[in-house]
Every structure is written in C-alpha cells, then in structure tokens.
C-alpha positions, 0 to 999 in steps of 0.5 A: 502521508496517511494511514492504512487500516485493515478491517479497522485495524491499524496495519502495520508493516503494509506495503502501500503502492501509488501508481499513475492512473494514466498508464502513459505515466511512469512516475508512481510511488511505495511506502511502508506502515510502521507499527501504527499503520502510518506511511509516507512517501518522500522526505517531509519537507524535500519535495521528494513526494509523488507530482499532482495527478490521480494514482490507484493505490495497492496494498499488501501485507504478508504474514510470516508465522503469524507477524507482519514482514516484509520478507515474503514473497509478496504473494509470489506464488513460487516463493511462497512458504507454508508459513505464509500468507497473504492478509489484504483481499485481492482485489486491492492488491490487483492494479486493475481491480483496486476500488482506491484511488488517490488524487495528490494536489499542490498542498498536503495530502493526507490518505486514510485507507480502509481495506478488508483482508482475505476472507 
C-alpha cells in the first residue's frame, strides 16, 4: 500500500507498477491511485500482495481533456489523442531508468512516492 505524490501533489488515478528487480523473476504487481493518491496491491488481509524481495517501481498518469483516466493510450504513441497527454517525467515511466526502488519485507509495507511530472 502507500501513496503516490506528483511535484507534491496527491495524484489520483496513477498507474503504479512493481517489477521484480532480478529480471530472472516474473511475478510483479499494479495498482491504482484513487482521488487522494492512495493504492494498493492485493486484498487487505488475503496474502495476495507481491513475495519479499526488491521491485523498480513505474508510474503513469494520462490526461484526458485535462482529467485523469485511465482510458488512454498510456503514452502509446499510435494510440495517442490530441487530447492527451502523459503527466509523470519519462524517467520514472521507463523500467530501466526508474530512480525508485521498493523493497517489500515479511510485515507491512507502506511506500510513499514522490515523482516529478514532464516539464
């Protein structure tokens, strides 16, 4: 669980993408923020959350007319409309040039992210 935050803002309707730091692993995870930037992975309480180990986290938010959603391209350029835009800086959209990294241990784990949108 935790909170994403864009130029220290709460950012709602974020994509939030956990993936395995060995590229040998597979298992990774997303979630989305709501309206006040919270998200979480996996059922409260089910063990449905990501295993122990260390993930480079991503995160995207498109801009539809102006409003957060979900139903862009997600910065496909093919797809993308004149409408559109993507608000998170590339750099922590990019699996490979992602600044964050998360570890998640055997208890609780709560994130508090701060990225910085495009310029």
């Amino acid at each position: 669980t935790g909170t994403v935050k864009i130029d220290g803002k709460p950012a709602p309707m974020v994509v939030v993408a956990f993936r395995p730091a060995d590229p040998t692993l597979s298992v990774g995870g997303t979630g989305v923020t709501d309206d006040s930037g919270k998200f979480s992975i996996g059922e409260n309480g089910k063990n449905t959350g990501l295993p122990v180990g260390e993930y480079k986290v991503t995160f995207s938010q498109t801009l539809v007319k102006g409003k957060p959603t979900l139903s862009g391209s997600g910065g496909n350029a093919e797809e993308k409309t004149a409408t559109e835009r993507e608000v998170v800086a590339d750099e922590y959209r990019d699996l490979a040039k992602t600044p964050v990294v998360a570890k998640i241990g055997g208890s609780t784990n709560e994130f508090n992210f701060e990225v910085k949108a495009k310029k």
